[in-house]
N, C-alpha and C positions, 0 to 999 in steps of 0.2 A: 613855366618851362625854364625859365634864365635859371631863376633860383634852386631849377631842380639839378640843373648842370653843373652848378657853382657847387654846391653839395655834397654831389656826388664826385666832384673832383677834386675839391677839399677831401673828401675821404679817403681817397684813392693817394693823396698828395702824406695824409698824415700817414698813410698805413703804411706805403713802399717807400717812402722819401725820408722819414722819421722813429714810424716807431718799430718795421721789420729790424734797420740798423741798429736802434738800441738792443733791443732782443738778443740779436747776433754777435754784438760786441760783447754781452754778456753772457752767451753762450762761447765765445770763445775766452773770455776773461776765466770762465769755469774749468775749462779745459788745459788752460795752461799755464794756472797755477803753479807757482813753485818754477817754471820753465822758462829756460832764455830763450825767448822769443824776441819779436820787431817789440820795440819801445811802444806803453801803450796808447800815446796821440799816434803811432801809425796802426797800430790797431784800430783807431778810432776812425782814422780812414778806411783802411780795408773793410770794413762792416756797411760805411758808410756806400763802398764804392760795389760791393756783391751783391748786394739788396738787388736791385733787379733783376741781375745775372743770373740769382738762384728762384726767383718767380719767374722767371723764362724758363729754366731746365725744366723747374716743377711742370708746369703748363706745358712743354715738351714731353713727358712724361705720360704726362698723364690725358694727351689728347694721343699718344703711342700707342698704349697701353689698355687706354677705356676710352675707347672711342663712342661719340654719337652720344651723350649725355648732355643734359641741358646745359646753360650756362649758370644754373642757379647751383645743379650739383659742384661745377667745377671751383664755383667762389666760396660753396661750404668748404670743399677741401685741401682750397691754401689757406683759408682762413682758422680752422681746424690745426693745420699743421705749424700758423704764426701760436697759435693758441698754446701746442704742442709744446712750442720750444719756448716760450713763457712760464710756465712751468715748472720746465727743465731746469732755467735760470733764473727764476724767482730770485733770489737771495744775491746775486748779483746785481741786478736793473739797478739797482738805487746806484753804484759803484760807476755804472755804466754812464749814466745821466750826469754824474759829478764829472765823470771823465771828459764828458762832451762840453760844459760848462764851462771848464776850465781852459780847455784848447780855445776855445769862444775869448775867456777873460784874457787869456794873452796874446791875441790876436791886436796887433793896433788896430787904435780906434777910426786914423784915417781909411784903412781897408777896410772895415766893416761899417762906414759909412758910405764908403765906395760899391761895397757888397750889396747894402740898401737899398741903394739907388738902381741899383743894376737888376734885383730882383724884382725892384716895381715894373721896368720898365721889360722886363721879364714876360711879367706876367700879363701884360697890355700885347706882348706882341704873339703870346702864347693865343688869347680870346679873340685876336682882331685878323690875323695872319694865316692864310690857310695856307697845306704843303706845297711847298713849291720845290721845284729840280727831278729829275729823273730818279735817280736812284731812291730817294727818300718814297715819291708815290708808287716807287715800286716795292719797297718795301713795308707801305701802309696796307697797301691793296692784298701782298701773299697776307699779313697779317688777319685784313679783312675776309679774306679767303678759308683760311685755318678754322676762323671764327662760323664761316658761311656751313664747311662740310663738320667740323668738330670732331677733326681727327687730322692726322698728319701720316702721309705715306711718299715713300721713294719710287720713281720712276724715270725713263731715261731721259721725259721730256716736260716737265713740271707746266702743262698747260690742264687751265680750267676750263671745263667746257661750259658751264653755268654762265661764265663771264669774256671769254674766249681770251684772256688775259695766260701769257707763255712769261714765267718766272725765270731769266735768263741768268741772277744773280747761283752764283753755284758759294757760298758764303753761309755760314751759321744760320739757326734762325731766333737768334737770344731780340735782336733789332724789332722783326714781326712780331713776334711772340708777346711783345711789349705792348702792340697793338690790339692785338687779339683780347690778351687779358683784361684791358682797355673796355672793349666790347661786351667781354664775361657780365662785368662790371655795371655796365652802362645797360646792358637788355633788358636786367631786371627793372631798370626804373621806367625805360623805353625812351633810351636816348640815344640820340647818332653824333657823338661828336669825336673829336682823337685829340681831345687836350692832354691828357695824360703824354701820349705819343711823343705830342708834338715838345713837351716839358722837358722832357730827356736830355734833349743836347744842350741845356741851360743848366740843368741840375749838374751834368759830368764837367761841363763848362766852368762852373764856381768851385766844383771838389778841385778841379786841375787849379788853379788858382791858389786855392790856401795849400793847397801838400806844397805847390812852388814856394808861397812864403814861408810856413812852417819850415820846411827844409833847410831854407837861404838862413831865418833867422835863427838858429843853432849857430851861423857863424858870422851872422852882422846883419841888425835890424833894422839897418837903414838901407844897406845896400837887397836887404829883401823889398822894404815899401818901392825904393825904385823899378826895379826889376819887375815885380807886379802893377804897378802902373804902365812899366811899358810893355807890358804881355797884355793887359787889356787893352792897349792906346794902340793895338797893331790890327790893321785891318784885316788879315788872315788869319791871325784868332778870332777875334770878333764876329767874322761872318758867320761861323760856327754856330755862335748862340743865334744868332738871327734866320739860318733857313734850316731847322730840326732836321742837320743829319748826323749821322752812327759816330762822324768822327771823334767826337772828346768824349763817346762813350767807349769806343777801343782804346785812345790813347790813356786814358785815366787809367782801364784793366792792364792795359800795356806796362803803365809805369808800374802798377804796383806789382803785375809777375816778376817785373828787374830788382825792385823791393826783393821782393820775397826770395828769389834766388840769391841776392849778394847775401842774405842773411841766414841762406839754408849751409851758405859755403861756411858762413861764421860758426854756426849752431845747427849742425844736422838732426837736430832731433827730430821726431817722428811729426810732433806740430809743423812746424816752420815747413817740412817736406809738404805735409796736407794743404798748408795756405797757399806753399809755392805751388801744389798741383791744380787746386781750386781756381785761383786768380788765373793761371794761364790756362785753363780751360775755361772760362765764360771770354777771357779774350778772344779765344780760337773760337768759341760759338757767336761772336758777333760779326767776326770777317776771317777770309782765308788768310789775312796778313798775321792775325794773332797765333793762325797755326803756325803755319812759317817761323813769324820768330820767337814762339814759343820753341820750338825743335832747337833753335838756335841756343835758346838758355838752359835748353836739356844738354844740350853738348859741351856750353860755357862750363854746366855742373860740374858734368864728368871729367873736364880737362884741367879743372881748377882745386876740385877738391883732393883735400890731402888723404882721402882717406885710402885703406888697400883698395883692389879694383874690384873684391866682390862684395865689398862694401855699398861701392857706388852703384852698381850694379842692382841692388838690394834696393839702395835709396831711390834711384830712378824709377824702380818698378813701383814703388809707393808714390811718387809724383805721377807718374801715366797714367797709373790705373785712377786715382784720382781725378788726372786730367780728362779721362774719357770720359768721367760720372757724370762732372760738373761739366759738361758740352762739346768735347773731344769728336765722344761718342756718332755725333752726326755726320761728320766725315767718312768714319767706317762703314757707316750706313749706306750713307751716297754712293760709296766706292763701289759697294759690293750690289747696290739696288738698285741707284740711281744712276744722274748726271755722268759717272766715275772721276770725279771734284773736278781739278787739274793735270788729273793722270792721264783720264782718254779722255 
């Protein structure tokens, strides 16, 4: 049974953690070609940092949509759709993989020695450590819940009566969703555990980590190695990786919507618009906080860019509707079916 765990969450570890990301970066390396886009090491992050964001919407979707189907249909059809987009960007992957390698070779060696150590002990506290704090089992259990009825509906009082468990979080559900699919995953072998889950806030834990270096060093490679030693040597980060919660998974989506906007302001093309809508909608779908100041960098847009005003106008409608796609969308829903968010 150990080794059937270990397995199956190595699998789940290569699939969403390594090889959706390469995929995606070569799906979007395909796309915008020839386009001033983000430089492509923050490509390489943004791929890196949607990968679950967009296996949560899917599994939103598609427990919306087709409800009440096993969990073996629903792993055929992300699997199917990683498959899809393989495919799509065959002829890129090799491009993609170099791109990764590289950001890798110029990373110092004392950080990815630091990284090393950190993922071992990572991984010890991922197998040894069960959920602890409020929020986090509350957001295991809607998760486990999703998984229980295999479908997702809005109402004004989000209690299970299977479990008698009242869902008081009124916040996206990209966080649960993570669990659920977890589950998808795990039924077929006949396992109960929420490693995956529990990995999350170590995996957004290390991406927030190298974008701070990568960043820093563009403009001094010493004062980045300090600077990431004392972002990991701080206890208030730190805690982060050690009790699996949402936060270094909004902050990471957070950083890269402010990414993508200052760069939509640089380069409004129709790209740069779709990632800026993308990345602030899986932030909005993990907490109310990413809606909020997502709204906030929709108005930075409009206030900032040069362009006429039914230009912006034009470009915004292309980031919203995007932002809804990619997990906006759940808010509307609540509004009008449910909870009513933070409005009533």
């Amino acid at each position: 049974m150990f080794m059937s765990n270990i397995f199956v969450y190595l699998f789940q570890i290569l699939i969403f953690y390594f090889y959706l990301p390469i995929v995606l970066l070569a799906f979007i390396l395909k796309f915008t070609k020839n386009q001033k886009t983000l430089p492509k090491p923050l490509l390489v992050f943004t791929s890196f940092g949607i990968g679950p964001g967009i296996i949560s919407i899917i599994v939103y979707y598609l427990l919306f949509f087709l409800p009440k189907y096993s969990s073996c249909f629903y792993v055929i059809i992300l699997l199917i759709i990683i498959f899809i987009i393989t495919i799509i960007t065959n002829s890129y992957i090799k491009e993609s993989v170099y791109l990764i390698i590289g950001l890798v070779k110029n990373t110092n060696k004392i950080i990815l020695i630091l990284l090393f150590i950190i993922l071992s002990f990572w991984q010890i506290i991922v197998f040894t450590i069960p959920i602890l704090g409020h929020d986090t089992y509350e957001y295991a259990n809607q998760g486990k819940i999703f998984f229980n009825n295999k479908q997702i509906t809005y109402s004004k009082h989000q209690f299970d009566q299977n479990t008698n468990f009242y869902y008081v979080g009124r916040h996206g559900f990209a966080y649960p969703l993570v669990a659920t699919t977890e589950k998808f995953f795990n039924d077929i072998f006949n396992i109960n555990k929420d490693l995956l889950f529990k990995s999350i806030s170590g995996y957004y834990w290390i991406l927030i980590i190298l974008l701070q270096y990568y960043i820093l060093s563009k403009k001094n490679k010493t004062l980045a190695i300090i600077s990431t030693i004392t972002l990991v040597s701080s206890f208030g980060f730190t805690i982060m990786f050690a009790f699996f919660h949402l936060d270094t998974f909004r902050i990471f989506l957070l950083l890269l919507s402010i990414i993508c906007c200052l760069f939509s302001l640089k380069n409004n093309n129709t790209i740069n618009l779709i990632l800026f809508g993308i990345t602030s909608g899986i932030s909005g779908n993990i907490h109310s906080i990413g809606v909020i100041l997502s709204m906030i960098l929709f108005l930075t847009y409009f206030l900032f860019s040069k362009e006429k005003i039914n230009h912006k106008f034009k470009n915004l409608f292309i980031v919203f509707i995007t932002f809804l796609i990619f997990g906006g969308i759940h808010y509307l829903f609540d509004i009008i079916w449910g909870t009513g968010w933070l409005l009533f």
